[in-house]
PDB file of N, H, CA, C and O in Angstrom:
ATOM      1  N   UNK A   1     -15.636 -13.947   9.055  1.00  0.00           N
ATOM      2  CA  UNK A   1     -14.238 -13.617   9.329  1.00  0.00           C
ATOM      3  C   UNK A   1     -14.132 -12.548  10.405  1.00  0.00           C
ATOM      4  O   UNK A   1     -13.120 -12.657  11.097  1.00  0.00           O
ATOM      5  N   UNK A   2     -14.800 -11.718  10.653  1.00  0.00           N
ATOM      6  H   UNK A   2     -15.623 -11.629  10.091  1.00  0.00           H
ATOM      7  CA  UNK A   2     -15.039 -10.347  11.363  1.00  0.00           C
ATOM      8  C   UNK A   2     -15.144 -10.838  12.971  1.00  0.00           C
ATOM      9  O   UNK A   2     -14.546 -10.081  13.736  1.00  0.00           O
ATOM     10  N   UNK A   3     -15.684 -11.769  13.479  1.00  0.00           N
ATOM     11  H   UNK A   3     -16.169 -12.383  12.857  1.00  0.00           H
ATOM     12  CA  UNK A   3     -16.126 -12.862  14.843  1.00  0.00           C
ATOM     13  C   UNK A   3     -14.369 -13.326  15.550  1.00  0.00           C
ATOM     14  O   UNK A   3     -13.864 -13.105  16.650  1.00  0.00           O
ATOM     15  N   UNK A   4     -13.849 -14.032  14.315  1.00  0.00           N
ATOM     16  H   UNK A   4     -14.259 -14.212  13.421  1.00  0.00           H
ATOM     17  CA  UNK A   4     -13.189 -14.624  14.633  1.00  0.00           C
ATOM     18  C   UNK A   4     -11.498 -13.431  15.463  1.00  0.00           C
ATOM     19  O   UNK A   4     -10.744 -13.829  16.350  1.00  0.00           O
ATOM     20  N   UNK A   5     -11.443 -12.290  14.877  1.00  0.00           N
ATOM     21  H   UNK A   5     -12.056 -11.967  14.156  1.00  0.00           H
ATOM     22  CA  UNK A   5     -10.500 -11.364  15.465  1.00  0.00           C
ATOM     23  C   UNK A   5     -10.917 -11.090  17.352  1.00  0.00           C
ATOM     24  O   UNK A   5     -10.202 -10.963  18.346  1.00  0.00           O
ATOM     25  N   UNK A   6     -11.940 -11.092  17.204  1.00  0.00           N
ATOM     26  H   UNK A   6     -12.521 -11.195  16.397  1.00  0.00           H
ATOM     27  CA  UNK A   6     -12.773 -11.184  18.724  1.00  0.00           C
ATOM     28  C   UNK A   6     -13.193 -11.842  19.181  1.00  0.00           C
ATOM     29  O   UNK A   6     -13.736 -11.555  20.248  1.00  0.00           O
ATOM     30  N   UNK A   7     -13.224 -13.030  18.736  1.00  0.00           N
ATOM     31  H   UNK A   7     -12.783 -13.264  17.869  1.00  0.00           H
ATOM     32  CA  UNK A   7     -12.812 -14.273  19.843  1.00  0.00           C
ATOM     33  C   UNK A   7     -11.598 -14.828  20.258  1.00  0.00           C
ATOM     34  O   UNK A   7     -11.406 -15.419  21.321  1.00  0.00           O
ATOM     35  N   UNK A   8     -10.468 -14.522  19.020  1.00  0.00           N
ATOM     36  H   UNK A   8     -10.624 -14.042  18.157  1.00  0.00           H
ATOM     37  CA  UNK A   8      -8.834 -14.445  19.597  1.00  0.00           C
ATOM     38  C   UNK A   8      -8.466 -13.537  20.712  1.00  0.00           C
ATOM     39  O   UNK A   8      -7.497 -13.841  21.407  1.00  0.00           O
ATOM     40  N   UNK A   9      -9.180 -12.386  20.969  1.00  0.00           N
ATOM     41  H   UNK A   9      -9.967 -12.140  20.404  1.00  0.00           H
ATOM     42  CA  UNK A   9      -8.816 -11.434  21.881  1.00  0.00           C
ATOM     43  C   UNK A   9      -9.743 -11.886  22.935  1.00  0.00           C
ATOM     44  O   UNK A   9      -9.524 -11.322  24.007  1.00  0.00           O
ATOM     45  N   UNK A  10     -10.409 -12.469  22.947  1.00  0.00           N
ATOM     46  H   UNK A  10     -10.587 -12.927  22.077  1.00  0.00           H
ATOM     47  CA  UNK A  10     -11.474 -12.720  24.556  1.00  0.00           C
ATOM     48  C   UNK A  10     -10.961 -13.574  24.546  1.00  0.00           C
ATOM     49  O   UNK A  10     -10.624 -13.567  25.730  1.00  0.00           O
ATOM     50  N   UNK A  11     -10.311 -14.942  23.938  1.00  0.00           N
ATOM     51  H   UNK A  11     -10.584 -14.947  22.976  1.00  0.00           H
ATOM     52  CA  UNK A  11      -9.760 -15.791  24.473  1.00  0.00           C
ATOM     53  C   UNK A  11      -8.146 -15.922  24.620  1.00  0.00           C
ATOM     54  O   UNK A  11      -7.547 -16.995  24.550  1.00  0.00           O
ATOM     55  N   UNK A  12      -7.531 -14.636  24.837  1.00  0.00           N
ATOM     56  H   UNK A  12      -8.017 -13.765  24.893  1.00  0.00           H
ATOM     57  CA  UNK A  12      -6.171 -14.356  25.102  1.00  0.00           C
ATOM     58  C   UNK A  12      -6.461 -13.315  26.049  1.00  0.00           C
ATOM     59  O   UNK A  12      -5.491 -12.820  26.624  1.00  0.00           O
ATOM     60  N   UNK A  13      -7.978 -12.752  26.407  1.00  0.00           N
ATOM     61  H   UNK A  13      -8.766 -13.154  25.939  1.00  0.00           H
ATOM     62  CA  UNK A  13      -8.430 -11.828  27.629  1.00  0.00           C
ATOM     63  C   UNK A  13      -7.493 -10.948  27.514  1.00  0.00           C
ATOM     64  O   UNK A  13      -6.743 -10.770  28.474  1.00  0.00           O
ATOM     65  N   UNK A  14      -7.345 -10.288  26.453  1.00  0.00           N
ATOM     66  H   UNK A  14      -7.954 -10.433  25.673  1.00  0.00           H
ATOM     67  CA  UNK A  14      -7.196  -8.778  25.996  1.00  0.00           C
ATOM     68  C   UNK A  14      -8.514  -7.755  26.486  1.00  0.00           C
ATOM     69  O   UNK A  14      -9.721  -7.953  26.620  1.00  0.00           O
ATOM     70  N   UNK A  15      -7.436  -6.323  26.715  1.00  0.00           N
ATOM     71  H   UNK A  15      -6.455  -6.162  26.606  1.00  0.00           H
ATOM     72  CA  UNK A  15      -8.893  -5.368  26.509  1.00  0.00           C
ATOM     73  C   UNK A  15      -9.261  -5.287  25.764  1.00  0.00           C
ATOM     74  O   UNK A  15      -8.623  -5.642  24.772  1.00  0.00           O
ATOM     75  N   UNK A  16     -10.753  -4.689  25.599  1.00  0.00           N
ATOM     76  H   UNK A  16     -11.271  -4.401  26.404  1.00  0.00           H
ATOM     77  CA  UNK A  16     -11.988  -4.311  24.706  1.00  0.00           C
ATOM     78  C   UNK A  16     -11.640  -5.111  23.585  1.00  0.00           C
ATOM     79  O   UNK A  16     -11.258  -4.477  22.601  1.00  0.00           O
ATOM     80  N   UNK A  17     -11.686  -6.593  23.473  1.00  0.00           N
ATOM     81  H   UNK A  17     -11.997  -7.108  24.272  1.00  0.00           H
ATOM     82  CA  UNK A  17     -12.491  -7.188  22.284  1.00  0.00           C
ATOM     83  C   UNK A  17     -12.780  -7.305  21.289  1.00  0.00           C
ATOM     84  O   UNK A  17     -12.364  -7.979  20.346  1.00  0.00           O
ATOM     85  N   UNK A  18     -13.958  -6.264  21.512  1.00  0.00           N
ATOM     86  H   UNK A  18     -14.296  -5.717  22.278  1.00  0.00           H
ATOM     87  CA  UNK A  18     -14.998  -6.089  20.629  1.00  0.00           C
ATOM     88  C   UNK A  18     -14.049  -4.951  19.505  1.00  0.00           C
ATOM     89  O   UNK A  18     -14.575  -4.650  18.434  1.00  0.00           O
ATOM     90  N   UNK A  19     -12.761  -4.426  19.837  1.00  0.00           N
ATOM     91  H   UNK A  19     -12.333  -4.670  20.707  1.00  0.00           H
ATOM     92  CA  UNK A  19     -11.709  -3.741  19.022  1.00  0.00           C
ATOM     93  C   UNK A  19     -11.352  -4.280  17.694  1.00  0.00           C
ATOM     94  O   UNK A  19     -11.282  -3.793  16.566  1.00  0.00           O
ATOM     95  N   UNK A  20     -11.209  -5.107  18.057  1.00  0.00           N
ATOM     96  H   UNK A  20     -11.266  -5.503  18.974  1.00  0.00           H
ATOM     97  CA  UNK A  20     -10.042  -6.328  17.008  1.00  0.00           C
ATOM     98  C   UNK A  20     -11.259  -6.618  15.809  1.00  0.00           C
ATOM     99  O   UNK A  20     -12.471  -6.828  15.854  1.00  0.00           O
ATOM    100  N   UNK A  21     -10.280  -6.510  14.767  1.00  0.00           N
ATOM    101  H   UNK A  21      -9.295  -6.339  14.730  1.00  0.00           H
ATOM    102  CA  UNK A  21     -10.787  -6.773  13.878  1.00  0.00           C
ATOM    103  C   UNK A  21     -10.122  -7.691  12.720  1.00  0.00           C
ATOM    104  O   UNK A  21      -9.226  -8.439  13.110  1.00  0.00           O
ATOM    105  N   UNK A  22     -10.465  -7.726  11.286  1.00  0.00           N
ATOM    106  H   UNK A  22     -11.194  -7.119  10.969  1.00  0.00           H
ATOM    107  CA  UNK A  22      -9.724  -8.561  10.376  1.00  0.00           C
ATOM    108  C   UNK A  22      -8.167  -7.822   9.952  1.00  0.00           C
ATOM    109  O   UNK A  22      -7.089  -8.342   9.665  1.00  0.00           O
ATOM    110  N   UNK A  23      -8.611  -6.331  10.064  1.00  0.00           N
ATOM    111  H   UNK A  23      -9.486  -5.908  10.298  1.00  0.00           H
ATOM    112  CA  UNK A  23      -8.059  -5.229   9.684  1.00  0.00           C
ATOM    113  C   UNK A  23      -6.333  -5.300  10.572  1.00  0.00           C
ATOM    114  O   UNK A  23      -5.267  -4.869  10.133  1.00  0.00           O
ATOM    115  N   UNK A  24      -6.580  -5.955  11.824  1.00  0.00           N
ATOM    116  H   UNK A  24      -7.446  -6.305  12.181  1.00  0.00           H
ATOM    117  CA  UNK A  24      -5.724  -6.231  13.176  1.00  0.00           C
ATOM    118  C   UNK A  24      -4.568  -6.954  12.357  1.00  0.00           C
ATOM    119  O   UNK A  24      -3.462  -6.444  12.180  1.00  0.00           O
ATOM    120  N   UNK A  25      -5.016  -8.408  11.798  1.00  0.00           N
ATOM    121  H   UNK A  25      -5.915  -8.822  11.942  1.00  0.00           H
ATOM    122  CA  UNK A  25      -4.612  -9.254  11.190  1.00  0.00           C
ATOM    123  C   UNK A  25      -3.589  -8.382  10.098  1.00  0.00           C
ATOM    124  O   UNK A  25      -2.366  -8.311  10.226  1.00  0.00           O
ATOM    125  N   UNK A  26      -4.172  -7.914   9.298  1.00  0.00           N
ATOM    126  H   UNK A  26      -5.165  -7.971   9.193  1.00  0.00           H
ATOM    127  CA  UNK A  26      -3.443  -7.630   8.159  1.00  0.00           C
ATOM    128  C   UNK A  26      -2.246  -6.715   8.673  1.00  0.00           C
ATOM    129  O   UNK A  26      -1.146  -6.778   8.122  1.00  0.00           O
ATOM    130  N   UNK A  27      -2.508  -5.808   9.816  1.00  0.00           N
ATOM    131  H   UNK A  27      -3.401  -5.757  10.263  1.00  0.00           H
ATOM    132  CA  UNK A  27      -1.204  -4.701  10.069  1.00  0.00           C
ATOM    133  C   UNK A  27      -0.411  -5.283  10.722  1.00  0.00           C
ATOM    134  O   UNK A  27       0.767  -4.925  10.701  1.00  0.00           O
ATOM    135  N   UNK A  28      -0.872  -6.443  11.560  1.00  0.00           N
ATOM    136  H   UNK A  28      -1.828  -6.733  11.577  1.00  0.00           H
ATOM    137  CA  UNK A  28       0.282  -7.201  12.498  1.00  0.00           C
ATOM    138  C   UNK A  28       0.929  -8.387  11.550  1.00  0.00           C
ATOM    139  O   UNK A  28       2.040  -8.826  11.847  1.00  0.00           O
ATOM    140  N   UNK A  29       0.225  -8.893  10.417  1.00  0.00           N
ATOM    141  H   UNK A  29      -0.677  -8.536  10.175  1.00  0.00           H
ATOM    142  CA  UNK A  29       1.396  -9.516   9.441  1.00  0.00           C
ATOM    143  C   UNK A  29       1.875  -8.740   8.781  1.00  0.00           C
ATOM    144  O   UNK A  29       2.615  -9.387   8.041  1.00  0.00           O
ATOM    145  N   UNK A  30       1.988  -7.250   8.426  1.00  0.00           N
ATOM    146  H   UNK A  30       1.386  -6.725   9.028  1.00  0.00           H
ATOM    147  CA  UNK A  30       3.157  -6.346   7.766  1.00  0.00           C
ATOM    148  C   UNK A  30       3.768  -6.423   8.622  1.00  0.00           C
ATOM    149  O   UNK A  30       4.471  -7.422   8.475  1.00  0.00           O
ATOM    150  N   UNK A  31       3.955  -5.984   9.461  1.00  0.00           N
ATOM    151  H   UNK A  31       3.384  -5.172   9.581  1.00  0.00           H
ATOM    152  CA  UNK A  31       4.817  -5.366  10.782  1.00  0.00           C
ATOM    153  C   UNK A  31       5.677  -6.582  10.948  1.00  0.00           C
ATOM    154  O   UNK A  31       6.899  -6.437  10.948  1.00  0.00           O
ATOM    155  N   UNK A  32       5.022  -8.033  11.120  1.00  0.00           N
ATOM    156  H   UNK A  32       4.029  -8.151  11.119  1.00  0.00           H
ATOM    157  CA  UNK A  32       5.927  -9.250  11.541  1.00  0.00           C
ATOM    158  C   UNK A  32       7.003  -9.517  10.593  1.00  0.00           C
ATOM    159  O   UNK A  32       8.093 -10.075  10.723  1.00  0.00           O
ATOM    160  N   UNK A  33       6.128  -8.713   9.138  1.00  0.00           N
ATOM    161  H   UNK A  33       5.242  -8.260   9.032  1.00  0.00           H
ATOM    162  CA  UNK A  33       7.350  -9.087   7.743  1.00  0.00           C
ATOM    163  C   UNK A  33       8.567  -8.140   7.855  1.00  0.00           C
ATOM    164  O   UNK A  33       9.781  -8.316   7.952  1.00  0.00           O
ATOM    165  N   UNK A  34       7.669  -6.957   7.796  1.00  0.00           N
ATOM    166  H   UNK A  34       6.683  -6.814   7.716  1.00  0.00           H
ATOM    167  CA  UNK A  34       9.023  -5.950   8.235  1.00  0.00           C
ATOM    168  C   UNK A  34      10.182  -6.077   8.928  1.00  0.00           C
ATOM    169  O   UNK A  34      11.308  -5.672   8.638  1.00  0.00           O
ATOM    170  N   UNK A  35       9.502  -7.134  10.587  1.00  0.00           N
ATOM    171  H   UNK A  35       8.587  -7.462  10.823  1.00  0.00           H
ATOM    172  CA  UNK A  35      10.916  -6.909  11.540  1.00  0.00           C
ATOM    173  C   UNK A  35      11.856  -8.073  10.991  1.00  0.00           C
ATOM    174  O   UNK A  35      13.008  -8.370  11.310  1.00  0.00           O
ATOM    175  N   UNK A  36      10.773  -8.770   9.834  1.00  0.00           N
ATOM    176  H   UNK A  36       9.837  -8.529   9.575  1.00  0.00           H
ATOM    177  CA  UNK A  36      11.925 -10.100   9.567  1.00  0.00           C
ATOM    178  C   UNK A  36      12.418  -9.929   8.436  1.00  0.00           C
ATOM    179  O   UNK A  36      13.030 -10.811   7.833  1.00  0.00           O
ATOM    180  N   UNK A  37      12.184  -8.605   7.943  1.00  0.00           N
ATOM    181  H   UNK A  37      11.687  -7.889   8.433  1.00  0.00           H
ATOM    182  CA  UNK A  37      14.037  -7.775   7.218  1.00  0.00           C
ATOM    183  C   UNK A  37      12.740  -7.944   6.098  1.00  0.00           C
ATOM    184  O   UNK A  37      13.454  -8.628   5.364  1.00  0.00           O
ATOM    185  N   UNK A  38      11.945  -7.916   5.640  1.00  0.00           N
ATOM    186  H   UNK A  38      11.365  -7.360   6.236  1.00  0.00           H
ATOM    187  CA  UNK A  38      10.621  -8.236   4.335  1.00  0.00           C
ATOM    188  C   UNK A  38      10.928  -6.941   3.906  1.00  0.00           C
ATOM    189  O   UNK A  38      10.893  -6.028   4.731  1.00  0.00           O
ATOM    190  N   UNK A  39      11.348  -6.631   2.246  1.00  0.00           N
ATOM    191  H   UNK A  39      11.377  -7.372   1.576  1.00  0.00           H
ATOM    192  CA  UNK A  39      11.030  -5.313   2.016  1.00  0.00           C
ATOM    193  C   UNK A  39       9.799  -4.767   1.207  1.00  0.00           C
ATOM    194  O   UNK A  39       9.138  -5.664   0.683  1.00  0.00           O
ATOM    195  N   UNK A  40       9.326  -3.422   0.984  1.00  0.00           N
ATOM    196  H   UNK A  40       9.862  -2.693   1.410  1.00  0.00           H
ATOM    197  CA  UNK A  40       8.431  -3.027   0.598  1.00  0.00           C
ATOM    198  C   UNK A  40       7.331  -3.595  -0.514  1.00  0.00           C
ATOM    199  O   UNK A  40       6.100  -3.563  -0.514  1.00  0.00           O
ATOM    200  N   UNK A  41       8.445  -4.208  -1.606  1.00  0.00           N
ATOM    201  H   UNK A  41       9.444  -4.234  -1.605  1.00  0.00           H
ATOM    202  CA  UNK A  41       7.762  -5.327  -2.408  1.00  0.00           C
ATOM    203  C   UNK A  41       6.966  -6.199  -1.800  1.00  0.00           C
ATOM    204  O   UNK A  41       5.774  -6.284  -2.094  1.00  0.00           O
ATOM    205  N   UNK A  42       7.524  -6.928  -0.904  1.00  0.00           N
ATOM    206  H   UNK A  42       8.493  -6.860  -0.664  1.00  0.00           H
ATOM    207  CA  UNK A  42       7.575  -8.020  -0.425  1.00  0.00           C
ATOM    208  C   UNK A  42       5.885  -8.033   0.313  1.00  0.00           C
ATOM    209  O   UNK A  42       4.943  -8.816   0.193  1.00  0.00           O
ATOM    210  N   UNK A  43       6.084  -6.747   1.104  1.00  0.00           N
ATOM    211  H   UNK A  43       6.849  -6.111   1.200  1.00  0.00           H
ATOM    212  CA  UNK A  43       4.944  -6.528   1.679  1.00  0.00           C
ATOM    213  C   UNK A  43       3.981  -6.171   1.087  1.00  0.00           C
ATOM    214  O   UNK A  43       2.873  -6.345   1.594  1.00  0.00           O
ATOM    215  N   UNK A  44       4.114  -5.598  -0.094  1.00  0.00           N
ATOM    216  H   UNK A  44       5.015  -5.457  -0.506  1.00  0.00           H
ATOM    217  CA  UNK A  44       2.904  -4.769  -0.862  1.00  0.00           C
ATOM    218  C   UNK A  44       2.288  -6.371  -1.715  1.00  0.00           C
ATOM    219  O   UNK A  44       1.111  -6.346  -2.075  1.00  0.00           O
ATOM    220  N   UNK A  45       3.060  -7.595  -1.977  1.00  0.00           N
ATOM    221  H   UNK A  45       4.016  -7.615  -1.685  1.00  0.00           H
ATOM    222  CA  UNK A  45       2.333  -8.735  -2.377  1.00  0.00           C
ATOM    223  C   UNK A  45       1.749  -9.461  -1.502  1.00  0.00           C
ATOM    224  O   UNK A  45       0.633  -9.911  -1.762  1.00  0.00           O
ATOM    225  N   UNK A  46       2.240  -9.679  -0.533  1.00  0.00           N
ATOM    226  H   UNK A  46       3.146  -9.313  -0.322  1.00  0.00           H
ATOM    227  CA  UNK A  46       1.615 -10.113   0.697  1.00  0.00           C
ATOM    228  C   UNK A  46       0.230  -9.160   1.192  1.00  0.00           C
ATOM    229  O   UNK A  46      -0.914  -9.579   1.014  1.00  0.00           O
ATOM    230  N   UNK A  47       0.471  -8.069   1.716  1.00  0.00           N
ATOM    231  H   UNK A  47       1.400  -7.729   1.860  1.00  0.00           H
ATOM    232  CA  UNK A  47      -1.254  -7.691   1.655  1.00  0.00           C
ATOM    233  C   UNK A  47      -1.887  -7.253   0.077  1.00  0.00           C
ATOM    234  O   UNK A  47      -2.997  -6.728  -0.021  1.00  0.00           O
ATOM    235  N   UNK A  48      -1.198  -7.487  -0.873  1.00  0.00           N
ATOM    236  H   UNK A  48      -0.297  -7.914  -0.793  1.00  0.00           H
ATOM    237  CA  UNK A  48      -2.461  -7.047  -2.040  1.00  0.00           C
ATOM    238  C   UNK A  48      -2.587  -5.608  -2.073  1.00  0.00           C
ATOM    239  O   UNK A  48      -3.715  -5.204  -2.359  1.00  0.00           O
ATOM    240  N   UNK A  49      -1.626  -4.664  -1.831  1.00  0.00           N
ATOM    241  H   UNK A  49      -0.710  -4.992  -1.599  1.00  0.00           H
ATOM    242  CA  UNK A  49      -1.623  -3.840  -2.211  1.00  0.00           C
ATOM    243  C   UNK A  49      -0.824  -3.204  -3.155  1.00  0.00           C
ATOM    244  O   UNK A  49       0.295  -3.716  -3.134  1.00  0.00           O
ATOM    245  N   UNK A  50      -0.918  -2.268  -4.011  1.00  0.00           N
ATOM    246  H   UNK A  50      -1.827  -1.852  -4.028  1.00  0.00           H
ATOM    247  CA  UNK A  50      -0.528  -1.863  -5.337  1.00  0.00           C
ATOM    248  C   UNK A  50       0.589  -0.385  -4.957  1.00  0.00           C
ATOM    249  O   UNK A  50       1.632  -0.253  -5.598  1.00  0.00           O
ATOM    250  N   UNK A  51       0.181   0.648  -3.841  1.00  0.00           N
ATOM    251  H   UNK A  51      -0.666   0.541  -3.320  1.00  0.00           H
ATOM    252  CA  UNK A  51       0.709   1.177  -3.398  1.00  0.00           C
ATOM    253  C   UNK A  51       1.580   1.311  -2.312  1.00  0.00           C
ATOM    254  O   UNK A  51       1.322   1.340  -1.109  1.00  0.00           O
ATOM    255  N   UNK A  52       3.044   1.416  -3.119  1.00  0.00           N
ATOM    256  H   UNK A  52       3.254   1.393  -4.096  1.00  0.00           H
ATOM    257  CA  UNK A  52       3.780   1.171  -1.254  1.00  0.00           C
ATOM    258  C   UNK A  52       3.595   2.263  -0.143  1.00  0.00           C
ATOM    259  O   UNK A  52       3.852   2.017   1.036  1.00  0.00           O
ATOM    260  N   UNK A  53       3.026   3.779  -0.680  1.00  0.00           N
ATOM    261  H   UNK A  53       2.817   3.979  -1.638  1.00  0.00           H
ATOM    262  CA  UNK A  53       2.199   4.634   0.652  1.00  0.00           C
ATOM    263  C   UNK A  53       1.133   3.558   1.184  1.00  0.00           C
ATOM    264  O   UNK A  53       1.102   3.502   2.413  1.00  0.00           O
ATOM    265  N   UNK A  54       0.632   3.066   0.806  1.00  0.00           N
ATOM    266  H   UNK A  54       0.657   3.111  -0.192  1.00  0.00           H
ATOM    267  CA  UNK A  54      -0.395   2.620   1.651  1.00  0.00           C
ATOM    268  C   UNK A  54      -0.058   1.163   2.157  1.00  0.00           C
ATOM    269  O   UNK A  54      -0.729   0.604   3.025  1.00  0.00           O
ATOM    270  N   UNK A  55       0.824   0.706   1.660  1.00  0.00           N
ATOM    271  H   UNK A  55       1.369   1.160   0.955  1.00  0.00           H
ATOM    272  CA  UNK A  55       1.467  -0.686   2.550  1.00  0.00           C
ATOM    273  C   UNK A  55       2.537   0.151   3.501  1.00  0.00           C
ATOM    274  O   UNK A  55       2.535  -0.323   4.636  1.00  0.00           O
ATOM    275  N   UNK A  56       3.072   0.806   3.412  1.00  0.00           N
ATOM    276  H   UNK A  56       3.074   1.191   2.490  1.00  0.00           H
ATOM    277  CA  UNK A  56       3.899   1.476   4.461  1.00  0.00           C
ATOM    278  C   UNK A  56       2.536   1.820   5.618  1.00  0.00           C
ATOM    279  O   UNK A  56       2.690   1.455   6.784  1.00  0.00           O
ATOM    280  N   UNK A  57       1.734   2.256   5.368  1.00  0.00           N
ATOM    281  H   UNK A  57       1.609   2.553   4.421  1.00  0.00           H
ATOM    282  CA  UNK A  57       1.053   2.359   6.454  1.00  0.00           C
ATOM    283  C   UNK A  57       0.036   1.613   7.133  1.00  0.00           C
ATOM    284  O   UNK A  57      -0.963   1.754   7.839  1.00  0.00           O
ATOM    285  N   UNK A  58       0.838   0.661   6.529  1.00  0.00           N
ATOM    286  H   UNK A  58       1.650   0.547   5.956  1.00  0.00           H
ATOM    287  CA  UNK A  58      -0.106  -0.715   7.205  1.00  0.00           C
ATOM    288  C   UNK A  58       1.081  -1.475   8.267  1.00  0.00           C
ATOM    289  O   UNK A  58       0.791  -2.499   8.885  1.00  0.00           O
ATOM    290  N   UNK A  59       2.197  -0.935   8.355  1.00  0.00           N
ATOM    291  H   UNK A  59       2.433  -0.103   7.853  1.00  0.00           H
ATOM    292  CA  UNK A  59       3.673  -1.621   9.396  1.00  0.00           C
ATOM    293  C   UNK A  59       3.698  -0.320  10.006  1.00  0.00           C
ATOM    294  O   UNK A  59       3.703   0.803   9.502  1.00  0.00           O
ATOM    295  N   UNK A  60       3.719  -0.856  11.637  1.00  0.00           N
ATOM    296  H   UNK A  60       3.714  -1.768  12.047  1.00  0.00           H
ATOM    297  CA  UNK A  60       3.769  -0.016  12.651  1.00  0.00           C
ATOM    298  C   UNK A  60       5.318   0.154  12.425  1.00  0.00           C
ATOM    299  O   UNK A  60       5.990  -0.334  11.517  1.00  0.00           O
ATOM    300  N   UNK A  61       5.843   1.188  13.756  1.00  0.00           N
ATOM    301  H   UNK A  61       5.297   1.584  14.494  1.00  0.00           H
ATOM    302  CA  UNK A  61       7.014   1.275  13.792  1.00  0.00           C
ATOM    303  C   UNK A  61       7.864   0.150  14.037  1.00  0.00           C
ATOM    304  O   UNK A  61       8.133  -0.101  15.211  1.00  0.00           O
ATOM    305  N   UNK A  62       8.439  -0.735  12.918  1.00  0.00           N
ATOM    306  H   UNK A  62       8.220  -0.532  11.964  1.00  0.00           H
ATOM    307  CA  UNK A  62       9.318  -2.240  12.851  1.00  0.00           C
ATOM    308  C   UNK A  62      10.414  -2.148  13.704  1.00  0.00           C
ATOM    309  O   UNK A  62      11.147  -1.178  13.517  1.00  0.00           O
ATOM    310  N   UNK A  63      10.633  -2.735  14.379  1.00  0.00           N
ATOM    311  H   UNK A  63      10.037  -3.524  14.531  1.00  0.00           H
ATOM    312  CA  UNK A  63      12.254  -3.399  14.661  1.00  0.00           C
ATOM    313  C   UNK A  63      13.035  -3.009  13.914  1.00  0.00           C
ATOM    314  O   UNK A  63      13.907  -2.182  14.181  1.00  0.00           O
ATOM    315  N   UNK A  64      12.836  -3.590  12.753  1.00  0.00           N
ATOM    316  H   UNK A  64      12.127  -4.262  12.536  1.00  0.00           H
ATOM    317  CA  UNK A  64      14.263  -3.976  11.317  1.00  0.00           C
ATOM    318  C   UNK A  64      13.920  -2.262  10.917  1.00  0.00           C
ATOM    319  O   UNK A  64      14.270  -2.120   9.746  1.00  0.00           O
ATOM    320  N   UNK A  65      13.610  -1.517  11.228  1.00  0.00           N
ATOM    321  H   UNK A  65      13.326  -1.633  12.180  1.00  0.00           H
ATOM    322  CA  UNK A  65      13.410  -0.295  10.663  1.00  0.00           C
ATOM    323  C   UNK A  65      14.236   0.789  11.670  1.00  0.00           C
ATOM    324  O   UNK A  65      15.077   1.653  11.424  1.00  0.00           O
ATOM    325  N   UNK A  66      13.733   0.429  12.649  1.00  0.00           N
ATOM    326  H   UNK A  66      13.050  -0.273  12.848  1.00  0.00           H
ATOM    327  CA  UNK A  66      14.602   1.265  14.057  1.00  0.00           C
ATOM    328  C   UNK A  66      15.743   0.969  13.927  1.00  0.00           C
ATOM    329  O   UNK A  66      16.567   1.866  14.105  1.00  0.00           O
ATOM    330  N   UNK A  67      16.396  -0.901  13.438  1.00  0.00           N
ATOM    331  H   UNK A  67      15.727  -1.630  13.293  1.00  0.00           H
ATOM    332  CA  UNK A  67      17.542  -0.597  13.468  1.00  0.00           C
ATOM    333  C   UNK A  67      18.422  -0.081  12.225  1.00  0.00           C
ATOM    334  O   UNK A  67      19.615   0.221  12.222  1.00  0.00           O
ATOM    335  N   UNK A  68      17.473  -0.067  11.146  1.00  0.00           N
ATOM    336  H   UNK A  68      16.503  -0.312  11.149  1.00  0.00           H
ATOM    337  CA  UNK A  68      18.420   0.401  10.158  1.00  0.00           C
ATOM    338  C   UNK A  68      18.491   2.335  10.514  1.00  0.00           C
ATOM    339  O   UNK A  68      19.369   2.996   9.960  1.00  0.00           O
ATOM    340  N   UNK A  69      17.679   2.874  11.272  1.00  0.00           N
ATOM    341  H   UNK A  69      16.966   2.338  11.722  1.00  0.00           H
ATOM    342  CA  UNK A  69      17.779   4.077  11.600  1.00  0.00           C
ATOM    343  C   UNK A  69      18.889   4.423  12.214  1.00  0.00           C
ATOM    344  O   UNK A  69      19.637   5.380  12.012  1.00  0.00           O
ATOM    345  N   UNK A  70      18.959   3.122  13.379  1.00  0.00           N
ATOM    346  H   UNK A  70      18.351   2.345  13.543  1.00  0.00           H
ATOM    347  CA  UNK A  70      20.289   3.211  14.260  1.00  0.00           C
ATOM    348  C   UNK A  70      21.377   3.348  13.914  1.00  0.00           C
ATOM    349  O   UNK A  70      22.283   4.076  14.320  1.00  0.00           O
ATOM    350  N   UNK A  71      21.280   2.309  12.788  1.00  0.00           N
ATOM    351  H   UNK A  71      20.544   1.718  12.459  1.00  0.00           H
ATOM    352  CA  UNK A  71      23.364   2.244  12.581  1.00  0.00           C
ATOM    353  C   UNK A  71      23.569   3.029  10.997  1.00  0.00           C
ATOM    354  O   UNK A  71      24.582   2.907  10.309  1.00  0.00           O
ATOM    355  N   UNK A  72      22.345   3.850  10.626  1.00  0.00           N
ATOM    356  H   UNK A  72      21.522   3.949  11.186  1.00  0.00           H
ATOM    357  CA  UNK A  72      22.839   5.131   9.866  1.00  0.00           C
ATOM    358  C   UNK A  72      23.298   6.555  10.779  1.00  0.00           C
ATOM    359  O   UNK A  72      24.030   7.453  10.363  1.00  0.00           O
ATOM    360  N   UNK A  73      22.745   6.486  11.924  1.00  0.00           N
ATOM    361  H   UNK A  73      22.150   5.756  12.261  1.00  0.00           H
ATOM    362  CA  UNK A  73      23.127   7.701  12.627  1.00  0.00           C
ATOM    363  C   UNK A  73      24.492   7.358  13.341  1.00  0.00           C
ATOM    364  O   UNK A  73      25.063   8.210  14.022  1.00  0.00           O
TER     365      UNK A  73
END
């Protein structure tokens, strides 16, 4: 499984490669759930995690998050 994150990136000729990992996978499907309105539950079953600190820090800064920031301020 570990091969295959770095051969998606040499064959989309990304930098450094040899970066990407399985680990890639898992934070860029939180993040995709997040911007598509997914809440914390949602995400913490989807990666298998038990803690929502540590599924929160598996979603970069979301879309659907910036905008709920937006139209509270």
């Amino acid at each position: 499984m570990e091969a295959i994150p770095k051969k998606i990136a040499k064959y989309l000729k990304l930098e450094h490669p040899e970066r990407y990992t399985g680990h890639c996978f898992r934070r860029t499907s939180a993040t995709l759930l997040a911007n598509a309105g997914g809440d914390i539950t949602l995400i913490k079953r989807h990666g298998g995690w038990k803690s929502s600190t540590v599924a929160d820090k598996y979603v970069e800064d979301s879309i659907e998050g910036k905008k709920k920031v937006a139209r509270m301020i």
